[in-house]
RODO-536794 format. One record per residue (C-alpha): residue in three letters; chain; x, y, z. Coordinates in steps of 0.001 Angstrom, whole numbers. Each point is the difference from the previous one (the first is absolute). Example, Ala and Ser with C-alpha at 12.3 -4.5 7.8 and 13.67 -1.06 7.14 Angstrom:
2
[ALA,A,[12300,-4500,7800]];
[SER,A,[1370,3440,-660]];
end
This chain:
371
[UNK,A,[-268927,-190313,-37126]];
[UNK,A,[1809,-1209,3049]];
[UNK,A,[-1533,-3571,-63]];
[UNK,A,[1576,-470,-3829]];
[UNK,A,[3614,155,1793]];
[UNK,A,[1875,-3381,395]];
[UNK,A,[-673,-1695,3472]];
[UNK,A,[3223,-419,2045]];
[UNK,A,[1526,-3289,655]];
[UNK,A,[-1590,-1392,2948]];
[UNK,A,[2106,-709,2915]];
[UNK,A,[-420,-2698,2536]];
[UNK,A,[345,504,3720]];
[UNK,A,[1132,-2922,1996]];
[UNK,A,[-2530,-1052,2509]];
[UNK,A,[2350,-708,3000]];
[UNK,A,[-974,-2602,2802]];
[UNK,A,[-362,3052,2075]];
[UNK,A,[-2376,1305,-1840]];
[UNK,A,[-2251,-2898,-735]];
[UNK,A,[-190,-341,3877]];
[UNK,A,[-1194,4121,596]];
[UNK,A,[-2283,-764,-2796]];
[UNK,A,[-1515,-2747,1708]];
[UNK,A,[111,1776,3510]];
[UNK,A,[-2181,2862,-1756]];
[UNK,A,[-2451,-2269,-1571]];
[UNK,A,[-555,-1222,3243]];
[UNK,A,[-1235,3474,1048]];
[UNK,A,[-2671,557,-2942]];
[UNK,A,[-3457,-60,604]];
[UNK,A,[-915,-613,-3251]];
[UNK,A,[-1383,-3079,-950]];
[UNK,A,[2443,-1383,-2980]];
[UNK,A,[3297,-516,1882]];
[UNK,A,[1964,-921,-3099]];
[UNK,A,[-569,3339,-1554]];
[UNK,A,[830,1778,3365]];
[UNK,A,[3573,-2001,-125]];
[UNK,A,[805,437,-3942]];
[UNK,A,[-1347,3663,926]];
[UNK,A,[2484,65,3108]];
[UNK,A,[3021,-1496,-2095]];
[UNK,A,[-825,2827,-2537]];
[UNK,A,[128,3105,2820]];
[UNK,A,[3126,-1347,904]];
[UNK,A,[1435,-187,-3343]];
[UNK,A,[-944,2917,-1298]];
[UNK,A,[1523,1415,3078]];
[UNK,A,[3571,-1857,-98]];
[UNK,A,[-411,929,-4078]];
[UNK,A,[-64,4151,1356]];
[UNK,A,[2236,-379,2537]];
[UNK,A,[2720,-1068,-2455]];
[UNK,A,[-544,2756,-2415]];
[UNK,A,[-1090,3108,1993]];
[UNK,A,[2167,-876,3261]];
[UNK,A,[-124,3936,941]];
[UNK,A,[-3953,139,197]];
[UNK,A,[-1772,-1391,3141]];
[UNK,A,[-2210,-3634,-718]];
[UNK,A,[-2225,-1711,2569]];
[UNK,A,[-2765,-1940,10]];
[UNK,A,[-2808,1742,2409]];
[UNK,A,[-2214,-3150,458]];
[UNK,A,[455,-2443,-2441]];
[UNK,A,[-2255,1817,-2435]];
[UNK,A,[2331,2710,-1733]];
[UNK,A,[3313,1703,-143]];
[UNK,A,[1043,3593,1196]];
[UNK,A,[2541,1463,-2772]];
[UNK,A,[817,3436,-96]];
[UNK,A,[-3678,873,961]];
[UNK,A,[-1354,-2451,-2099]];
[UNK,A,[-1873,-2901,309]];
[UNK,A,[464,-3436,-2110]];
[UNK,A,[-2330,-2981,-199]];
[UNK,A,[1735,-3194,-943]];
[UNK,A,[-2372,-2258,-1141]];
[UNK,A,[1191,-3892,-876]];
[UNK,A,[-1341,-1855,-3140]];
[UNK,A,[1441,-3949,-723]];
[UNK,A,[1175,-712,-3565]];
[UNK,A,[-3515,-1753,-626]];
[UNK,A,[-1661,3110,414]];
[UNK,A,[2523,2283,-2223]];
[UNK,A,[-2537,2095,-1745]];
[UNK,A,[-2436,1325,2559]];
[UNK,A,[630,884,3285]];
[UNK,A,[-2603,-219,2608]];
[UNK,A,[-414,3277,2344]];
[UNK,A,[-1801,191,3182]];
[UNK,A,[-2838,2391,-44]];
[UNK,A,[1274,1339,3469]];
[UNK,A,[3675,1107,-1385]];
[UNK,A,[-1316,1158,-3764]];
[UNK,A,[-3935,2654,1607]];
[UNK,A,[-934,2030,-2512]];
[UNK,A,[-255,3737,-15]];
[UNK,A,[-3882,-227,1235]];
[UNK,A,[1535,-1440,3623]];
[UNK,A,[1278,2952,1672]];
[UNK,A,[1739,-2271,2439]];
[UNK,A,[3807,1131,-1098]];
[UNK,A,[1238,3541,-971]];
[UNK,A,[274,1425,-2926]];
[UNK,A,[3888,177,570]];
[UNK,A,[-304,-3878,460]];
[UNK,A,[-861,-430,-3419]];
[UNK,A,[3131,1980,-1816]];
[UNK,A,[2087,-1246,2522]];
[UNK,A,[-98,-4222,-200]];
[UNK,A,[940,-2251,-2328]];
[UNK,A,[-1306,-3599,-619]];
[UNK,A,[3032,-2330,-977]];
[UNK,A,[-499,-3612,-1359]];
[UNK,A,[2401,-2931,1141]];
[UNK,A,[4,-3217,-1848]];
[UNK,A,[1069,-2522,2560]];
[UNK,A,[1682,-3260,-1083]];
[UNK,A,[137,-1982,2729]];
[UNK,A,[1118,-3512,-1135]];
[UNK,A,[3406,1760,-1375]];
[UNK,A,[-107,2636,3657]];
[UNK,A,[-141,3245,-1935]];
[UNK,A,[-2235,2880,-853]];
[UNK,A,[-405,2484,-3253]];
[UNK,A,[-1114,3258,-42]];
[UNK,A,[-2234,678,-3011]];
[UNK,A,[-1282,3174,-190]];
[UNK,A,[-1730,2727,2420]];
[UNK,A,[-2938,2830,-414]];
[UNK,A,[-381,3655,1761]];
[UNK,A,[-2984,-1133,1976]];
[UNK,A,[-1841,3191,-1441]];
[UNK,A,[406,-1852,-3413]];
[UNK,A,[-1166,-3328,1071]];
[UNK,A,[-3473,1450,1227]];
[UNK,A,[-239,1543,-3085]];
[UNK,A,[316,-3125,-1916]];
[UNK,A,[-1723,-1926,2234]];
[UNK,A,[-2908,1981,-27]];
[UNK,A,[-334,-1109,-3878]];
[UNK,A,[-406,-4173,946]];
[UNK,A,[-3255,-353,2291]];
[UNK,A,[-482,-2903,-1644]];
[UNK,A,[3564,-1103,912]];
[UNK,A,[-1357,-33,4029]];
[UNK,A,[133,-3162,1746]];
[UNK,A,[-1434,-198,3975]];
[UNK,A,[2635,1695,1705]];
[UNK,A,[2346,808,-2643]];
[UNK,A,[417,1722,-3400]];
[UNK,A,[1690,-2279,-3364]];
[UNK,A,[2552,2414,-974]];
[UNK,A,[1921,-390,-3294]];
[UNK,A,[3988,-515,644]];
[UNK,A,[82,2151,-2770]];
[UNK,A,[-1124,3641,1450]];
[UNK,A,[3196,-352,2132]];
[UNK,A,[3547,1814,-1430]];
[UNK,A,[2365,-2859,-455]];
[UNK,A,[3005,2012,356]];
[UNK,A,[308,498,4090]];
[UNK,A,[3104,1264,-151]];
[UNK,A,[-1890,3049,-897]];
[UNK,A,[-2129,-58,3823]];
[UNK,A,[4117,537,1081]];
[UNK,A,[409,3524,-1583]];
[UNK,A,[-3949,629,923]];
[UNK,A,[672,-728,3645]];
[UNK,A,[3608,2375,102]];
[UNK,A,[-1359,2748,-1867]];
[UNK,A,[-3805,771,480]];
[UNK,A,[-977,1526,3004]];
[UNK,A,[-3302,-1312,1894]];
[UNK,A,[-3029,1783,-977]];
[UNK,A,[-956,1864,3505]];
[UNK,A,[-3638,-328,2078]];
[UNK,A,[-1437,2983,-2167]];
[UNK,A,[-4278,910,-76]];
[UNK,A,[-1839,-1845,-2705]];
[UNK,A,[-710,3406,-1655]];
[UNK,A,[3689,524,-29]];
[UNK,A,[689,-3308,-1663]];
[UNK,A,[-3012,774,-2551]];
[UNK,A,[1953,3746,-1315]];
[UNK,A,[2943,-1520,236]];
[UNK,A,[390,-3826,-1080]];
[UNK,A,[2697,-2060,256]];
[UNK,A,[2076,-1121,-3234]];
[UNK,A,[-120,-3685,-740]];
[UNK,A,[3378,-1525,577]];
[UNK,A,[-561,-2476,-2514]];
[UNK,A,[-268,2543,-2642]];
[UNK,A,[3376,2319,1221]];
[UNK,A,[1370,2131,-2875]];
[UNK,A,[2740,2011,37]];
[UNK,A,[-633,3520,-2130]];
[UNK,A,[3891,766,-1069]];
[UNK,A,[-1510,2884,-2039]];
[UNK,A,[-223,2184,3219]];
[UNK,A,[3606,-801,550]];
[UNK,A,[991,2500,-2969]];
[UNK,A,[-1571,2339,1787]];
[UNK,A,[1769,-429,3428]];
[UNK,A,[-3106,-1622,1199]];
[UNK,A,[-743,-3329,1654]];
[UNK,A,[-3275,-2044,-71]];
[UNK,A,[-1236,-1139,3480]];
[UNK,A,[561,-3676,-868]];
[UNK,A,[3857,796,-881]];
[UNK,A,[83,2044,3366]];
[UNK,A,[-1950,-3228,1679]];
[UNK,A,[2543,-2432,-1352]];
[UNK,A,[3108,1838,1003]];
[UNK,A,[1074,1653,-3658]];
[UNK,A,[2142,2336,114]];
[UNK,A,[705,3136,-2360]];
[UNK,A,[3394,733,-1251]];
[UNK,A,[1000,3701,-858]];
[UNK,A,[753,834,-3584]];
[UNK,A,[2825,-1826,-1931]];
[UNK,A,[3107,1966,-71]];
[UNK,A,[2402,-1220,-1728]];
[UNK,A,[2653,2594,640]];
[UNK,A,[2922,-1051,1843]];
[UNK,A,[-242,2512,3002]];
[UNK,A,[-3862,-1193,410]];
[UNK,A,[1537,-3590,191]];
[UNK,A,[2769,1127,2632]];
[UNK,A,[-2606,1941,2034]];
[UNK,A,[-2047,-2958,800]];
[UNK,A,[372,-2455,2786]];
[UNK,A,[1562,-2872,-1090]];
[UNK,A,[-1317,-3274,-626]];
[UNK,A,[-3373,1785,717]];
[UNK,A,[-2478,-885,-2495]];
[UNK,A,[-504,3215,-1658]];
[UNK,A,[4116,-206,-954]];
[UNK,A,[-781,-4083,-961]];
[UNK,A,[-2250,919,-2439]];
[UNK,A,[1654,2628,-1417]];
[UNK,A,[3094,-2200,-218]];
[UNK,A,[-1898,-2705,-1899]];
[UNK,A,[-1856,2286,-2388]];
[UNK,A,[3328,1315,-1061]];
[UNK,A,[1618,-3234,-196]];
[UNK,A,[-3937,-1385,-2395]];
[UNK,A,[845,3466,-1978]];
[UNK,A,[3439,-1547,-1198]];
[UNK,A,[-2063,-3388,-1017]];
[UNK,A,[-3270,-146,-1339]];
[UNK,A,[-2471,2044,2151]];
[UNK,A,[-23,4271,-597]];
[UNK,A,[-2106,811,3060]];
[UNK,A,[-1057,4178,-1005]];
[UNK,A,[867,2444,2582]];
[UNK,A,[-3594,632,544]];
[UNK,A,[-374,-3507,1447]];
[UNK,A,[-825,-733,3847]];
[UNK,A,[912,-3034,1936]];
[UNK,A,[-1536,-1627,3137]];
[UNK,A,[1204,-2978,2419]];
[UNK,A,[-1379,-2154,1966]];
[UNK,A,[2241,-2775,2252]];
[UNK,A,[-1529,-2997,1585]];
[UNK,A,[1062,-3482,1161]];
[UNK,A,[-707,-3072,-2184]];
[UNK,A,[799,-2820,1943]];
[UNK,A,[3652,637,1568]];
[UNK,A,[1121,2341,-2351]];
[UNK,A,[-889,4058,714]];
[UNK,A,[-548,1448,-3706]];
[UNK,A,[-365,3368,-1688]];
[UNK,A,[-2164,479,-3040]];
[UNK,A,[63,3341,-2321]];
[UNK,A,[-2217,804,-2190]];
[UNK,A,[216,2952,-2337]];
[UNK,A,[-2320,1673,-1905]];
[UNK,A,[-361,2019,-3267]];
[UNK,A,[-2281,897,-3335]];
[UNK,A,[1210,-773,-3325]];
[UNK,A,[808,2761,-2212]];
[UNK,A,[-2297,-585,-2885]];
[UNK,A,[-3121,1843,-1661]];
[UNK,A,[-2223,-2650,-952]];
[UNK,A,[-3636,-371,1485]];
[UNK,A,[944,-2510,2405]];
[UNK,A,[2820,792,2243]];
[UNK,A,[2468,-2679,1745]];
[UNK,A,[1787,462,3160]];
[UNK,A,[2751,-1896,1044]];
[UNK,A,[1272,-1384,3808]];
[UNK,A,[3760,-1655,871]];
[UNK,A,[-265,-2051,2770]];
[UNK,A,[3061,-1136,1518]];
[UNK,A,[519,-2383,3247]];
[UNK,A,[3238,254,2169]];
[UNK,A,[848,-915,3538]];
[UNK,A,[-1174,2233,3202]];
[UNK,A,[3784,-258,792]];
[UNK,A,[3496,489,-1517]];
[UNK,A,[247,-2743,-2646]];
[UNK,A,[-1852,-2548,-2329]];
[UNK,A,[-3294,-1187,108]];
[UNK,A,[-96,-4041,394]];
[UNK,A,[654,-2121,-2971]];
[UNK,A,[-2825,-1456,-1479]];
[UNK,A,[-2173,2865,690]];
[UNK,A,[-2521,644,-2392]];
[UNK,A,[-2549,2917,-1637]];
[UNK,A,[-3072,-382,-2310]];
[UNK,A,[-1368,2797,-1344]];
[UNK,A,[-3618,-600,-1727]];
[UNK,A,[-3264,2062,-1122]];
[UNK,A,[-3027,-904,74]];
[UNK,A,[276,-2883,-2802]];
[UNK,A,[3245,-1554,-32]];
[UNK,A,[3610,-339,2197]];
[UNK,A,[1914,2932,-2056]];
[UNK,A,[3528,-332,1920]];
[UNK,A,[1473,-3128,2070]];
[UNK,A,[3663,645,1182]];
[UNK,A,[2036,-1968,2345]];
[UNK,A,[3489,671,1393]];
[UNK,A,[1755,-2805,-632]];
[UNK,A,[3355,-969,1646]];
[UNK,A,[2385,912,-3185]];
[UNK,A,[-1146,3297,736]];
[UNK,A,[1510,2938,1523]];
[UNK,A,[-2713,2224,23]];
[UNK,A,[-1569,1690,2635]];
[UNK,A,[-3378,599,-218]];
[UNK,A,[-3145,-1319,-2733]];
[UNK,A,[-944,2442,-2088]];
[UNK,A,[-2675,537,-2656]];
[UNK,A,[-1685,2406,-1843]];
[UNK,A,[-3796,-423,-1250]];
[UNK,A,[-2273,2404,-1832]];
[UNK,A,[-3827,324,-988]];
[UNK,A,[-2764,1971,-623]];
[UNK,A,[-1243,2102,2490]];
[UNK,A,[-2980,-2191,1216]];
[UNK,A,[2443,-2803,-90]];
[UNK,A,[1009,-1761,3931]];
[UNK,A,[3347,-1671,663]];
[UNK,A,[523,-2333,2956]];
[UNK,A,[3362,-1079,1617]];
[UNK,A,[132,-3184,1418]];
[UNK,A,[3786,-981,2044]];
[UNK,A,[873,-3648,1379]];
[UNK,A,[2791,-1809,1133]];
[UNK,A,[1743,-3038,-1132]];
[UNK,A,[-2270,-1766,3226]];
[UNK,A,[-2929,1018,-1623]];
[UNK,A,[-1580,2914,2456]];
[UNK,A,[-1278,2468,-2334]];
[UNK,A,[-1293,3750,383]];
[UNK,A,[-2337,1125,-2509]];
[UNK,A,[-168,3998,323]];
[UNK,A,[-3330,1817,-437]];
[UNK,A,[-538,1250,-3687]];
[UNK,A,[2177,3229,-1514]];
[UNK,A,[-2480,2311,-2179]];
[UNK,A,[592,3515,-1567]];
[UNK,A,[-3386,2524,684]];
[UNK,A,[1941,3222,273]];
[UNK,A,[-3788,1826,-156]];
[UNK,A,[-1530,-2746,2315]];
[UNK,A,[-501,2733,2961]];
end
């Protein structure tokens, strides 16, 4: 499902003089035996590294020893293709072992992240194309034997997620799986974060998944309309924003039932610090295939209005369902939209900015019986 979304608009990173000379002072280091790969490999480390430091500049990068980066207890492999070469990448046998080489921990492999770097050198600057979970990568791996070369394994551009804005809210909200016994990790596996799903049918029951919990959602009490239960909040916390908004959406288009429960979740896109709701409820109808219905609306972290030009999709599995952008005429203060389905149907919320960094949010589904 997640590899039909649309892929992000890539954005360059300027390769600075400064840069192009570490790159070549790192090179100089390798021991391995193709020194133009170790320097477009080099230029990619340090790109991918300026590209985090710019968007997560709260969360601790470094580069240990020229061969990956620390983030938040994760590891990252930047490996550099050339525009020639745009639809395989070549990995080194000694950063992609297999599970049969017991040379890393288990916690290695749900903790690291290979990242793929198109360098352009001729016009100094570098793209980031995609990434894969390392735990993923094996996995796919493991399916192209025939795809080995000497030292190195062919791997298809394509197994990567094109959308690395994504590795952002993976590397803010996920905690590093912990050093835990094999027969621990065999009871208990670890959830693919390629696949993440968020199950807003436990939210009617005052319930959380552990990928919501994971990913910073938070539950909202009740809706009460009443004006005391509006007074006796905090204000401008979120449980009075949403409130507010849901009575303002019950004066327009959108009759949210009282039985409906909302969840947030704020991040930072870029330079702007957002807050997205999401609220949940079942359609009142008899037929053998019930619909539910979620409002999502995106508003500002602080006091005020989101950023002009901000935009929301809102698609299923098939097709882009809802595209909304605030446009400067407006004077509205948040996105809002409203989307319903069957109850095996998925929704997915992607948000960008007018300089084209994009968030694509793990998938909304409604399995009120899935536990």
């Amino acid at each position: 499902m997640i590899s039909e979304f649309d892929a992000i608009p890539l954005e360059a990173i300027a390769l600075s003089p400064e840069t192009i000379r570490q790159a070549i002072a790192l090179s100089q280091t390798s021991t391995v035996k193709n020194q133009w790969q170790a320097y477009l490999d080099a230029i990619a480390y340090l790109s991918v590294e300026e590209w985090l430091r710019d968007r997560l500049p709260n969360y601790l990068t470094e580069i240990t020893n020229f061969q990956c980066l620390q983030v938040h207890g994760f590891t990252i492999h930047a490996l550099a293709i050339t525009q020639s070469s745009c639809d395989f990448v070549e990995i080194p046998l000694e950063i992609l072992q297999l599970p049969n080489n017991q040379s890393k921990p288990e916690s290695w492999l749900g903790n690291s992240f290979i990242v793929i770097v198109e360098i352009q050198e001729e016009i100094e600057q570098a793209l980031i194309l995609g990434f894969s979970p390392y735990a993923q990568l094996v996995r796919d791996v493991a399916k192209l034997e025939s795809d080995r070369m000497e030292n190195t394994y062919q791997v298809p551009l394509s197994l990567f997620d094109s959308e690395p804005e994504r590795l952002l809210l993976y590397l803010q909200h996920l905690e590093p799986v912990l050093e835990t016994k094999t027969e621990a990790i065999a009871e208990a596996p670890q959830a693919n974060i390629t696949e993440l799903i968020l199950n807003t049918g436990l939210w009617l029951q005052e319930q959380l998944d552990d990928i919501a919990q994971n990913l910073a959602w938070s539950l909202l009490p009740a809706w009460q309309p009443s004006a005391s239960a509006m007074r006796s909040l905090v204000m401008y916390s979120p449980e009075m924003e949403m409130q507010t908004v849901i009575s303002e959406l019950a004066r327009l288009t959108v009759e949210v039932p009282p039985d409906a429960r909302s969840a947030y979740q704020e991040f930072q896109l870029g330079d702007r610090h957002l807050r997205l709701f999401a609220t949940v409820w079942t359609e009142r109808n008899d037929t053998e295939n019930p619909e539910w219905s979620i409002l999502f609306v995106l508003g500002s972290q602080t006091v005020g209005t989101i950023p002009y030009g901000v935009r929301m999709q809102i698609r299923d599995q098939q097709q882009v369902l809802v595209d909304k952008r605030l446009e400067i005429s407006s004077s509205d203060r948040y996105l809002y939209a409203v989307v319903t389905g069957y109850y095996d149907e998925l929704f997915s919320v992607s948000i960008s900015l007018p300089s084209g960094v994009m968030l694509t949010l793990p998938a909304f589904a409604f399995s009120p019986n899935a536990f």
